[in-house]
N, C-alpha and C positions, 0 to 999 in steps of 0.2 A: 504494500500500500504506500504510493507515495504523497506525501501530504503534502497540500496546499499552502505557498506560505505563508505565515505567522502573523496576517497583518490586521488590524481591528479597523473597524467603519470608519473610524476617522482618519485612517490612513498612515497609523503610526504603528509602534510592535504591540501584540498582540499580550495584554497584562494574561497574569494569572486570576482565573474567575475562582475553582476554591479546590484547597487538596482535604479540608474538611468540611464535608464528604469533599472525596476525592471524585471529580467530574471529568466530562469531556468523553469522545469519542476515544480515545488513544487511552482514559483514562490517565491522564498527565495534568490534571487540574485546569489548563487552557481547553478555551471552544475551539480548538485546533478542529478540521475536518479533511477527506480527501474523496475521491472520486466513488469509494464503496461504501462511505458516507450517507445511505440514502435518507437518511433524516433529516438529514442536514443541523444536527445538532450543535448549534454556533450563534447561540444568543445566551450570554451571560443573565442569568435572573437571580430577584432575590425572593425567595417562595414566599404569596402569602396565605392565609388561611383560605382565603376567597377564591386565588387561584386554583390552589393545592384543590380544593373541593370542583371546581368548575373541572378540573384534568383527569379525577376521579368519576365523573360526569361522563365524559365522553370516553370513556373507557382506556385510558393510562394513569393508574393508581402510583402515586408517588411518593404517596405518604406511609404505606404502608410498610413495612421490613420485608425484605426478602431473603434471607438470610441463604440460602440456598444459590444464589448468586450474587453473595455478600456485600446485600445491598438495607440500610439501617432504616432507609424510609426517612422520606424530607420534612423537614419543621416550617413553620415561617422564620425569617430570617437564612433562613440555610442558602449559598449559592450554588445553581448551577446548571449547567449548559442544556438548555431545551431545544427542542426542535424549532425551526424556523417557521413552519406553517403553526403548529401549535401557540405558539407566541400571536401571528398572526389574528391566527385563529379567536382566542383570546380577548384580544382587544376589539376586532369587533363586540366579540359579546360585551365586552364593558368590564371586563374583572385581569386584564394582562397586568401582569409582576411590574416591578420597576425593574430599568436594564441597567445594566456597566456595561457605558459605551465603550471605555477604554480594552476592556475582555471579553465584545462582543467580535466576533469574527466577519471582517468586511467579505463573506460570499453569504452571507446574512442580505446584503443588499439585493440577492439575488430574485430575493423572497419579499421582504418589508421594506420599503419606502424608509429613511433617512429622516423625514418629516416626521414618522409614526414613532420611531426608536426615539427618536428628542424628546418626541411627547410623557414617555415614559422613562426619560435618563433619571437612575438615581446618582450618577457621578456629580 
């Protein structure tokens, strides 16, 4: 897999979004992605209970543990890397996370408008 590189929406290097939980496609803490990527999992969030519940809704529970693919299940306040249409998604419905632009991954733009991600910077 080669990855695409490291650079966030705003055109600078790509921050670390969170190694607790530990995120990201590569699982490397950054919304790093690459071409088998199909999620496109490259928008830094900060989970809230609103969201977390709205994700659980359309059928990707987040909040839950999985411990079988040792995963602790997300909080509010916890960062990390969502999919691009799911963030989309999201904010239509009215309840999208706040983003960090700085460790949102610019092929994010590929997906959500520039306009929409400011709307929602918690940088």
């Amino acid at each position: 897999m080669q990855m695409e590189p490291s650079v966030n929406v705003l055109g600078t290097t790509l921050e670390m979004c969170s190694r607790d939980p530990v995120t990201g496609f590569f699982r490397d803490g950054h919304c790093n992605t690459c071409y088998e990527d199909q999620g496109l999992h490259t928008v830094c969030a900060v989970m809230t209970a609103e969201f977390l519940a709205f994700s659980k809704y359309v059928g990707n529970d987040l909040s839950t543990p999985r411990p079988e693919f040792g995963f602790q299940g997300l909080k509010p306040g916890d960062q990390w890397c969502l999919c691009a249409s799911r963030f989309f998604q999201a904010h239509d419905e009215g309840c999208a996370p706040r983003v960090r632009l700085e460790a949102t991954h610019e092929k994010t733009l590929d997906v959500v408008p520039l306009d929409v991600l400011q709307e929602h910077a918690a940088d």
